[in-house]
N, C-alpha and C positions, 0 to 999 in steps of 0.2 A: 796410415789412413789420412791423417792431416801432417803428415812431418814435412813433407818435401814445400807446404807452404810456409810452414815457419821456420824452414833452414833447417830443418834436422836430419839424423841420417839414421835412429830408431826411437823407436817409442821411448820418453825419457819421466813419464807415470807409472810403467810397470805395477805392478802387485806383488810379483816375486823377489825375493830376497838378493839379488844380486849385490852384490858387497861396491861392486863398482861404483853406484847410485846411494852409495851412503852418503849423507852429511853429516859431518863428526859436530853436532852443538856438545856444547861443552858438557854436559851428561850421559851425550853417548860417546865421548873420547871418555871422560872416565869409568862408565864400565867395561868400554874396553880395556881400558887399562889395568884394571881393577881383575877382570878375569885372565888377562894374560898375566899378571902377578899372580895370579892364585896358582895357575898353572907352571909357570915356570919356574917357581918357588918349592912348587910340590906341597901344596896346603893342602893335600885331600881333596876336599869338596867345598864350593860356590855356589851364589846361587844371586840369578839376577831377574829379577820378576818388576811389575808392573802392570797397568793396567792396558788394555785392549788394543791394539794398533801404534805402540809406539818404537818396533825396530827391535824389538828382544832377539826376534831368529834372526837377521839382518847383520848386529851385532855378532851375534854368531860364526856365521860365515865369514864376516873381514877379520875373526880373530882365529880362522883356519888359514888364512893368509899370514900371521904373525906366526905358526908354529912351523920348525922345521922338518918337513916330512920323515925324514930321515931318524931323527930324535923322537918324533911321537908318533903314535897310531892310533888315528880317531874313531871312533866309534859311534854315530848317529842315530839316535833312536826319536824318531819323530812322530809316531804312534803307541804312547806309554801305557795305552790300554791295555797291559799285557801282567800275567801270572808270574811269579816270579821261576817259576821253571823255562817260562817263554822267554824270560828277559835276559837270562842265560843261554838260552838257545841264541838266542839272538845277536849275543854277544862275543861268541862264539865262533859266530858265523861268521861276522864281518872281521876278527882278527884274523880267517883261514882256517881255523880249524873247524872238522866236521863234528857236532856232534848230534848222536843219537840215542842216547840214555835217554830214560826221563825221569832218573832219582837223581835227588838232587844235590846228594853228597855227591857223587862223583861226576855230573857237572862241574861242583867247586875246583874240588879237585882236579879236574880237566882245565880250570881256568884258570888256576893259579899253576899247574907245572907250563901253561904256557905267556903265564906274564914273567914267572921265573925265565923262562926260553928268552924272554924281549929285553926281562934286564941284562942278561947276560951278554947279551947283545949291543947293549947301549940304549935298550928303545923305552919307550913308557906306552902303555895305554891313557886314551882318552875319552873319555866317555860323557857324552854330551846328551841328557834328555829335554826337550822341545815340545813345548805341551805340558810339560809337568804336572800341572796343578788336575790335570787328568786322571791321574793316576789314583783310581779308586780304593784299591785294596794296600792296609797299612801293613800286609805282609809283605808287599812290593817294597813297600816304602822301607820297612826293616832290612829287607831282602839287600837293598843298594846300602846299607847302611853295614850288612856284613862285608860287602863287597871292597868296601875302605878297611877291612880287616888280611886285605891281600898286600903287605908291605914287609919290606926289609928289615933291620935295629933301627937304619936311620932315614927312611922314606920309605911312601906310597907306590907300590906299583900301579897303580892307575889311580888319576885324577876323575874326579865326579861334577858335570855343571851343570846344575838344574835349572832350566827356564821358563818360566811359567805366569799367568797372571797374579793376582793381588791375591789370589783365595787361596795358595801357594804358601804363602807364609802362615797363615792358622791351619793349613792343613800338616805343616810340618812340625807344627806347636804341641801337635799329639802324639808327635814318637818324638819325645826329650834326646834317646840316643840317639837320632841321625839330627837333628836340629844342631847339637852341642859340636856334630863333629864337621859344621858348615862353617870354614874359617873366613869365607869373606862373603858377604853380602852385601848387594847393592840392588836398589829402588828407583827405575830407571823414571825420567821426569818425560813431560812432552817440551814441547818448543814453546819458547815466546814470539813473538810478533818476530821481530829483527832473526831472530832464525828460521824462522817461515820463509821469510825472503828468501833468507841463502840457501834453504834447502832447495826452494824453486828455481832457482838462479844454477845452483852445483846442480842440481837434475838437467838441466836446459844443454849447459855446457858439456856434461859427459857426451849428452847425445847427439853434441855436434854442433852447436849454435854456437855462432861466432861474432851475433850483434855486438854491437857496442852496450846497449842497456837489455837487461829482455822484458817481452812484452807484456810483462805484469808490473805495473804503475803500484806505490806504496799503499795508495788506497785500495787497490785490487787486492795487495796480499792483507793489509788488514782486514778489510773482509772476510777472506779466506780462515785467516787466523779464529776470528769471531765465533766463524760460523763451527771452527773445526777441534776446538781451544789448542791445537797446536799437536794432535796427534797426527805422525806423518802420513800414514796411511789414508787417514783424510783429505791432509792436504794433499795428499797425490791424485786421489779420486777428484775432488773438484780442481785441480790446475787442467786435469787429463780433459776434465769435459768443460772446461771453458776454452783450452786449446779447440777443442772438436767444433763449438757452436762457432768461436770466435773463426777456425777457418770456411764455415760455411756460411756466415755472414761477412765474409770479406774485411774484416776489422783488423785493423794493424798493431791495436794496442787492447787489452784487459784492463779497462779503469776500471774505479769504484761502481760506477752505476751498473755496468755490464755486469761485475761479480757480485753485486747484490740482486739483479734481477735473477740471474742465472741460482743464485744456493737458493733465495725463495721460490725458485720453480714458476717465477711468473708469467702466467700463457702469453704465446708469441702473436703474431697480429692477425693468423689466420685463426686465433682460439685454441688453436693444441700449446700444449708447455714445452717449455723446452727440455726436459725429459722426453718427451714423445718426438721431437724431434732428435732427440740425441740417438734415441733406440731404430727409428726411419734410416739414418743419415750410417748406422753400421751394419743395419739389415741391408742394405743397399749397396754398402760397399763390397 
């Protein structure tokens, strides 16, 4: 929509989790790091929460990039609203096998003669829920807690990463046995200013910009910062629509005034805001 004026060659605001478009600031390289130790280690279960838009799923996915296909087999469960007979189906499914009970002993039983099958093999399960703090029923919650009861004398047959926002951790505070057996946890932080920038900056370049400086001036990204306290998702939304007005007003640079006018929505000279022209300018395109 606006790339081809600012040198780009895709959208580099996305929303989606692409792992490409990560910026590692120094707290999300350590919970990556932090869940690839849990996991390569074989600590059972992790768990990496925080609050609202700051790259938990994101996280995620660049640490399916760290695991060798071969050695693990992941398991994605991105809608946790589920009964724990479902969760088992579920799980189930995505390692291959069918199943069709729905008691729930021999589910188990179905899913442990076939992580028994993976280690024999050399493989592990992985099982990653997304949403977490979702997860209504504490029979669910127990449920993943027996599921760390599927291991060898001297390891887990499948690792457990729960991701979830802030309300995740008091919700796990009420079943002590699955909290006790969560060996690594980490409290993901948002960005300060100076990683604002670079997040903007590594966005810009992934997507093909090859400027010498990009078009977001330090007073631009303080702004940004200000208005967004440093949650990336934020920042992405307003870089995405000051890129958009900035190409439809022909502006070569995102200062300070432009991205202050733009986050407080201040009407443009015909009287519409620049939200209304931002929703014109993609209805249009």
């Amino acid at each position: 929509m606006y790339e081809s004026y600012w040198g780009l060659q895709e959208p580099p605001f996305s929303l989606t989790p692409d792992p490409r478009f990560l910026y590692l600031s120094r707290s999300h390289e350590d919970a990556l790091m932090m869940l690839h130790y849990a996991i390569s280690r074989n600590k059972g279960a992790a768990m990496l929460y925080g609050d609202i838009g700051l790259g938990k799923t994101t996280v995620s996915r660049k640490l399916l990039e760290y695991l060798d296909p071969v050695q693990f087999q992941v398991v994605l469960i991105v809608n946790p609203i589920l009964t724990p007979i479902q969760i088992l189906h579920e799980i189930l499914t995505q390692l291959g096998d069918t199943a069709t009970s729905r008691n729930r002993q021999q589910l188990v039983q179905q899913l442990h003669t076939k992580l028994i099958e993976m280690y024999e093999h050399g493989r592990r399960a992985v099982l990653i829920i997304d949403e977490a703090h979702l997860i209504r029923s504490t029979a669910t919650l127990e449920e993943l807690r027996l599921l760390l009861n599927c291991q060898m004398n001297d390891q887990f047959l499948m690792n457990l990463l729960l991701l979830g926002q802030l309300e995740l951790k008091p919700k796990l505070e009420r079943v002590p046995a699955l909290q006790q057996r969560i060996s690594v946890r980490y409290n993901i932080q948002p960005l300060d200013v100076q990683e604002t920038g670079a997040m903007i900056e590594h966005r810009l370049r992934v997507a093909g910009f090859t400027g010498e400086t990009a078009p977001f001036t330090p007073d631009a990204v303080y702004e940004i910062h200000k208005q967004t306290r440093g949650a990336p998702r934020l920042v992405s939304q307003a870089a995405d629509n000051a890129l958009l007005i900035g190409a439809m007003q022909k502006v070569s640079i995102i200062d300070g005034y432009f991205m202050h006018s733009l986050l407080a929505d201040q009407p443009a000279g015909n009287g519409r805001t620049q939200n209304d022209l931002v929703e014109e300018f993609r209805e249009a395109a």
